[in-house]
N, C-alpha and C positions, 0 to 999 in steps of 0.2 A: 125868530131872528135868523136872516140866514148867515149861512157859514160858507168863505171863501174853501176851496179845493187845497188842497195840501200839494208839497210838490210831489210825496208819495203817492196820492189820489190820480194825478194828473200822468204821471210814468205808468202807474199800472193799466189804467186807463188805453195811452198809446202801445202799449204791450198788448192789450187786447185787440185793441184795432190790427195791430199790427201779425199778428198772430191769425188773426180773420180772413186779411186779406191776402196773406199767404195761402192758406188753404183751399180758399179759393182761384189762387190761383194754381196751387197744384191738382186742383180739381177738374182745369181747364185742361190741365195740361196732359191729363192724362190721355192714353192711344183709344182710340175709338174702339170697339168691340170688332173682329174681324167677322165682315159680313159676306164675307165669299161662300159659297155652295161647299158642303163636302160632295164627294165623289161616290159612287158607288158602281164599277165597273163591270157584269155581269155577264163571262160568256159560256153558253152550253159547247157542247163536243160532240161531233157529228148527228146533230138535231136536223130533223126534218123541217120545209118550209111552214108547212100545217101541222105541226106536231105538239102544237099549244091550244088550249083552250079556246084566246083570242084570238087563235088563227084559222079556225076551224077542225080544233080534233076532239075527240070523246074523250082523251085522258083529263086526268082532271090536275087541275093548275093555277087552281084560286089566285096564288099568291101575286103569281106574275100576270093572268089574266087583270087584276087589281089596276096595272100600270097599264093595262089599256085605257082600261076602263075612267081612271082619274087621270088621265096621261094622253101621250100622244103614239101611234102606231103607223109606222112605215109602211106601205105597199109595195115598193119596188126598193129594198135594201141590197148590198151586194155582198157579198165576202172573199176570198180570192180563190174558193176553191177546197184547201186542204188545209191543217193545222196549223202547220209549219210556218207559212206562209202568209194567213193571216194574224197568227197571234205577232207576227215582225213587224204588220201592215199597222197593228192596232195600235201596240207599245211604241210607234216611231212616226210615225204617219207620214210614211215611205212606201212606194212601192216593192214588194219584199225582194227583189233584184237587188235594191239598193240598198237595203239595210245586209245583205250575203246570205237572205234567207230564198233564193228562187225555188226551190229545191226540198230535200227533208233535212231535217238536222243531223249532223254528223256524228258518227259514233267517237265514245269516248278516246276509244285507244288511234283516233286515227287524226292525221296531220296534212286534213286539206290545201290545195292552194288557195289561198285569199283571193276573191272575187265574189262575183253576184250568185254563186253557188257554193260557198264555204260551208255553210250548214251551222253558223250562228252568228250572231248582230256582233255588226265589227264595230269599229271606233267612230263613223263617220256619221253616226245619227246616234240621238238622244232618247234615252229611253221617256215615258208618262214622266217615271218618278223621277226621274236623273233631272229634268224640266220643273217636277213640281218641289221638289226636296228644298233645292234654295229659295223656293219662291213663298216658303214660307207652311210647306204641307207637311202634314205627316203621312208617310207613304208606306199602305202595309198591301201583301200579297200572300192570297191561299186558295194553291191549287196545281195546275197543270203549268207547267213553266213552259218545254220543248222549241227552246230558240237558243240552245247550248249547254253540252252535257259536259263538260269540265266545269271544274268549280269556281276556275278565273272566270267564268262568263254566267255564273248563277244572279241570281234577283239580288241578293244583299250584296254583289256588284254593280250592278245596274240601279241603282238609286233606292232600293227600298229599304225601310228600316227595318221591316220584320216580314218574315219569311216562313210560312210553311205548307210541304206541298211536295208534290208530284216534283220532279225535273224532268223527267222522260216521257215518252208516250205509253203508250200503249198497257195498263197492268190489272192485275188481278186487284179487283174491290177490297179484297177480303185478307192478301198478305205480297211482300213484294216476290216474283218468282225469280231465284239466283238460276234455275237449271233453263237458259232458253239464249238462243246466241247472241241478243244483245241487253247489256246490263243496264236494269232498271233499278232508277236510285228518287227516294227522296229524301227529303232534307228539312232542318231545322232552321232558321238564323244562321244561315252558313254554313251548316254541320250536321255530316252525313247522318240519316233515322231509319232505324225502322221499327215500324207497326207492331204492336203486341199479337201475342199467337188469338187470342179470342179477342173476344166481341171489338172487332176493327172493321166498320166498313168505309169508302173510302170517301162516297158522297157527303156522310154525316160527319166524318173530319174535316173535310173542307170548308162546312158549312160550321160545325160549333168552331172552328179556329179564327173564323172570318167575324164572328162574334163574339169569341174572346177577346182579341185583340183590337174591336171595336171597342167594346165594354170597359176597359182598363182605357183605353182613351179618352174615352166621354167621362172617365170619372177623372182621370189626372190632367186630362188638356183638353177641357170642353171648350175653350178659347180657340184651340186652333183648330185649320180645317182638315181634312183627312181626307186621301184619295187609298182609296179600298179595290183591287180589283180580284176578285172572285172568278177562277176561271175552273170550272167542273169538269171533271171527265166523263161526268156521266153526259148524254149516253153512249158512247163511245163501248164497242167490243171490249173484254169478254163481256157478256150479258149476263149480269150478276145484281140479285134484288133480294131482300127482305123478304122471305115468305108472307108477311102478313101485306104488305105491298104486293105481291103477285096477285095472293087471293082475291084480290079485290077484281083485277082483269082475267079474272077463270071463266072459259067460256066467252066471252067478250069477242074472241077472234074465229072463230068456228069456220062463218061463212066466210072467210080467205081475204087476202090481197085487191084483187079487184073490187068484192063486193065494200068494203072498205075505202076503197079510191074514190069511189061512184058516191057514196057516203056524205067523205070530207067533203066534195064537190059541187053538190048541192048544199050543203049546211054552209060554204062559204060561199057561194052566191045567194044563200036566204038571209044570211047576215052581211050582205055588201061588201064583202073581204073581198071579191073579186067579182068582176061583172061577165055579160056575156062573150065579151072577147077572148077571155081566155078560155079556150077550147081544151078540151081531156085529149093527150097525143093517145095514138094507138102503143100497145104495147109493142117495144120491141123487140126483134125476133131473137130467141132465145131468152128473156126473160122470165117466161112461163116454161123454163122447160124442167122444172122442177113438177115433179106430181105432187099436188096438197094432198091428195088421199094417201100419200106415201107415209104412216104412221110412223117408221123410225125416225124421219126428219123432224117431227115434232114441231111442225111448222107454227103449228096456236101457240105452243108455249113458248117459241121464240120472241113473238110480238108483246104477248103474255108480260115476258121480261124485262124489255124494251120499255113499253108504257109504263110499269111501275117504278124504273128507272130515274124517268122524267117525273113522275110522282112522288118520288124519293125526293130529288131536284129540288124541286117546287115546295116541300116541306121545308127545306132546309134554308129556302129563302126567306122562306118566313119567319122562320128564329130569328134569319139576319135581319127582317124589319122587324121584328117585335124588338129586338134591343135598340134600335135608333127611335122608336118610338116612346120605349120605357125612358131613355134618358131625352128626353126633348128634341131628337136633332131631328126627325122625319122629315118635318116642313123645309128646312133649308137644303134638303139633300137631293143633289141630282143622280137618280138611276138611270142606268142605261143599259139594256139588254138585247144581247144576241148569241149569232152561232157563226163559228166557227165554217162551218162547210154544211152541203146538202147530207139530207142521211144517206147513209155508207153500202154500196152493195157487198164490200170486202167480205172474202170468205178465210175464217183462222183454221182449217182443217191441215193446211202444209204447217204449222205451228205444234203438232203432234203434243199440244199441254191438254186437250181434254179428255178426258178420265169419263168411259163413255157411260159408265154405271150409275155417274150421278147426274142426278135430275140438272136440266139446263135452270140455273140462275143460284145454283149452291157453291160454297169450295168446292176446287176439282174438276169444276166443269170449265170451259172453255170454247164458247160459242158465237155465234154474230146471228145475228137478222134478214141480212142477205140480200139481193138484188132485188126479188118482188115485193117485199115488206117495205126497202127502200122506197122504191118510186110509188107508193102510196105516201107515204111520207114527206113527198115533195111536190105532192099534189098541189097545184094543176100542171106540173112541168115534168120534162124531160130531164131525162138523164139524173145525176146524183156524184157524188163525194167525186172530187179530180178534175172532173169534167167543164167544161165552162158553159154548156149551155147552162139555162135557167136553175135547173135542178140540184147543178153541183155550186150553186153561188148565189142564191137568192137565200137570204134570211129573214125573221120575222127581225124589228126593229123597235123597241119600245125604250122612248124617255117619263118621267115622272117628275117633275119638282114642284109641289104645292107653291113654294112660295114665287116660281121665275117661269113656271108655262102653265100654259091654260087647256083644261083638258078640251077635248074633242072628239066628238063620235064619229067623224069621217078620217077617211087613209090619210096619211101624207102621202098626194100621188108621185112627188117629183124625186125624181130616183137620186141615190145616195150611195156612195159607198167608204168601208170600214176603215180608209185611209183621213173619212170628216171627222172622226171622233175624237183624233190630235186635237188638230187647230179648234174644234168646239170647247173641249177642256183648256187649252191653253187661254181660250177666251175669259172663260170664266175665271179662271183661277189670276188675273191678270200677270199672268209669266210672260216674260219674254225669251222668245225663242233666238238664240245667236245667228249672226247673219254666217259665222264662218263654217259651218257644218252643210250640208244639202238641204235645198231647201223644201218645205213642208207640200205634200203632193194633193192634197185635199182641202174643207172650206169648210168653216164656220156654220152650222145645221140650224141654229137658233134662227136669223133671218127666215130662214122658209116658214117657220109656225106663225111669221107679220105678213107672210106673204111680197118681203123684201129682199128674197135671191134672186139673183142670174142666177144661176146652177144648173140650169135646165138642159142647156145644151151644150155643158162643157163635154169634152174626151175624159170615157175611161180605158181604163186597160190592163188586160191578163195576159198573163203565160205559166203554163204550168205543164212542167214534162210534156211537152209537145201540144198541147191544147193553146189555143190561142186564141182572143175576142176581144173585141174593142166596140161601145157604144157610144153614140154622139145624139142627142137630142133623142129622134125616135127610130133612128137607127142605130142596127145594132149587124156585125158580122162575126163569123165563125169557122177556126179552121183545124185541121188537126195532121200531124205530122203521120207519117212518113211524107204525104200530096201536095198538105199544108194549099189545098184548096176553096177557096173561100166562098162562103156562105152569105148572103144579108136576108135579114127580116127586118120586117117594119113593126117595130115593136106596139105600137098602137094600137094599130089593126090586127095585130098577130103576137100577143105577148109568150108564147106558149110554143114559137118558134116551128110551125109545121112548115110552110110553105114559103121558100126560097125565091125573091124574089131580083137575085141579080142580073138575071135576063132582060129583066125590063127598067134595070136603071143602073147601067153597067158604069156611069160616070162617077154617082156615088160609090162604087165599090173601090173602083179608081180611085178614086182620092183618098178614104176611109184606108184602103190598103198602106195608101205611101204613108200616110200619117202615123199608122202602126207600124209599118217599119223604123219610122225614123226613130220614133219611140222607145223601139225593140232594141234599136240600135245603142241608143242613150244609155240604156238602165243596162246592156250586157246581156242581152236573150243569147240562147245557143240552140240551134236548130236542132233538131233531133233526124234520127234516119227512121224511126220508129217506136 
């Protein structure tokens, strides 16, 4: 016999339904997973152009050779030169004139006039973070700051949310030095730090802090994306390493400088890093004018220190991708690496902090690498750290993201430089950059891996303390102050910059000039008499 539904049968009933259709509709309704890229920002300090594994050197650099290898690698990258100036170019994607970085950064105790030489990022451009913060990122930074030594212009001003690291240039691995005449500071979250008396080295803080604060992200806000920039001092002067790191390049450097140049040279034309166009310059005169048989210089163990430096480096990137790999985020993560400047001929001897009795690369000592070890360094090119030919502004160039680029074994030939990595990030992150600030000096990188840029033959352009260059397609000119007499190469045919060919095509200089004037004129160049 059946039985009619009750009216209590019949309400619970519609309770259910109704109860169903709710949750699925909250279920609708819920935000989609945020599928945007985290960041990974990675730059070395005064690294050589071949000073990498995948770029042709002997030091060893698994980590970051990795993102060649699954990745994409630049051939003709740029950077602006010097520290200063780049790290304004990168954070703003400005030319550093225009962020008030033309110049070095100012010391603390002093009160520039504001302009294109102030010596730190004024109001008028937007920091990575300051751009990615509201768009939705979480923005952390560890490492070398040097784009403003007062505290009103530190990173947890400039948009990031955590903070630690260097503020200054130039310091001892190993503890901050208060006795030298300008004050080096680093910092917390805001707030002034310093390093314990033992076991502090400065690469391995950089490196475990960049994956701490990785690590407590991925576990508290694996939802949200994260822009990370990692900027090392190594290997920047003094030249300070880990004994069991040197060990390893003992003896390594014996036969010198050249035999080493000659080396990289062939190992990157046997691995296609570079072809036969680029020709070895002669050395410059006075570059060798150091004796290697001169045993107090201790020339082997300079390089000795240097190499394990970037081997240090290299380890310590690796903790930072072994933690984005331990918590799952690897595949969505775009890396990107480079340097800062060519490596550095600088000599720290007017610096009077080395303590001559201890071995180069321990506390105490205070040493550099020097002019010949550089220009192997930056092999196949000329010149080094300042400079604008190739040597002092060519970097190596590597992106990675499993899940948004596809690797490849050939260069990216078409030239780029460090003011793309704005608007690239800004791409991805879908931030909108405000129309009312200066607008952005660089272009979107990702199109060139489809093979869908122009970018080929836009204007670039430098100035730094009197050095001055500007490139256009596959020209490229070069001039330097006091004469401020210009140079053209055809970069094509001549990427290695020997032979000057403005005699025979004085029109293009012409016009290449007025352009860089105008330029010059825009962003607030200042001529130098010397």
């Amino acid at each position: 016999m059946n039985r009619q539904p009750t009216f209590s049968n019949i309400s619970s009933f519609l309770f259910l339904v109704t109860f169903l259709l709710a949750c699925q509709s909250e279920q609708v309704q819920q935000p989609a997973p945020d599928s945007r890229p985290n960041i990974l920002l990675i730059m070395a300090d005064d690294m050589g152009y071949s000073d990498l594994g995948c770029y042709g050197s002997e030091i060893s650099t698994p980590n970051l050779d990795e993102l060649a290898q699954s990745g994409v690698a630049f051939r003709h990258f740029y950077n602006t030169a010097r520290c200063c100036p780049t790290r304004a170019s990168l954070l703003t994607g400005l030319y550093p004139h225009e962020a008030g970085m033309g110049a070095m950064v100012s010391d603390i105790n002093s009160n520039p006039e504001p302009g294109p030489y102030q010596g730190y990022l004024n109001n008028q451009c937007l920091t990575l973070a300051e751009l990615l913060q509201p768009a939705g990122y979480a923005t952390y930074m560890s490492g070398k700051w040097h784009v403003g030594e007062k505290p009103e212009y530190w990173p947890t001003k400039r948009g990031f949310d955590k903070y630690f690291g260097l503020i200054s240039g130039a310091s001892s691995y190993y503890e901050v030095i208060t006795d030298q005449p300008r004050v080096r500071q680093m910092a917390y979250n805001g707030q002034p730090w310093t390093p314990p008396k033992e076991e502090f080295y400065m690469t391995d803080a950089l490196s475990d802090s960049a994956a701490s604060f990785l690590s407590q992200h991925l576990s508290e806000k694996s939802d949200q994306p994260f822009f990370m920039y990692l900027a090392y001092t190594a290997p920047h002067w003094p030249l300070h390493a880990p004994a069991e790191d040197i060990a390893r390049y003992q003896g390594r450097y014996n036969d010198g400088w050249e035999a080493l140049r000659q080396e990289r040279y062939l190992r990157m034309q046997k691995r296609e890093i570079i072809d036969t166009t680029f020709q070895l310059p002669p050395w410059e005169e006075g570059a060798l004018e150091w004796d290697q048989r001169d045993t107090t210089a201790h020339w082997e163990r300079r390089m000795e220190v240097y190499a394990a430096m970037i081997d240090r480096m290299d380890q310590g990137v690796g903790r930072v991708f072994d933690t984005l790999r331990s918590k799952q985020a690897w595949d969505n993560t775009l890396v990107i690496f480079l340097s800062d400047n060519g490596g550095s001929p600088e000599n720290t001897t007017g610096r009077n902090l080395n303590d001559p009795s201890v071995e180069i690369g321990f506390p105490g000592s205070y040493a550099a690498y020097r002019k010949p070890w550089s220009i192997a360094s930056n092999t196949p090119f000329r010149r080094y750290k300042r400079h604008v030919e190739e040597g002092g502004i060519a970097s190596p160039l590597l992106m990675h993201w499993p899940e948004g680029i596809n690797a490849t074994d050939e260069r990216i030939d078409t030239y780029a430089h460090v003011v793309d990595i704005y608007p690239t990030i800004a791409e991805l992150a879908q931030a909108t950059y405000p129309d009312s600030i200066r607008a952005l000096r660089g272009t979107n990188l990702l199109p060139i891996f489809k093979g869908e840029s122009d970018a080929a033959g836009r204007p670039l352009f430098w100035e730094h303390i009197g050095h001055q260059a500007m490139r256009q397609g596959k020209w490229k000119i070069v001039s330097q102050a006091p004469a401020y007499q210009w140079s053209l190469y055809d970069m094509q045919q001549d990427p290695t910059e020997l032979n000057d060919v403005s005699a025979e095509f004085p029109k293009v200089l012409e016009q290449m000039s007025q352009t860089y004037e105008q330029w010059s004129e825009e962003v607030g160049v200042e001529k130098r008499s010397g």
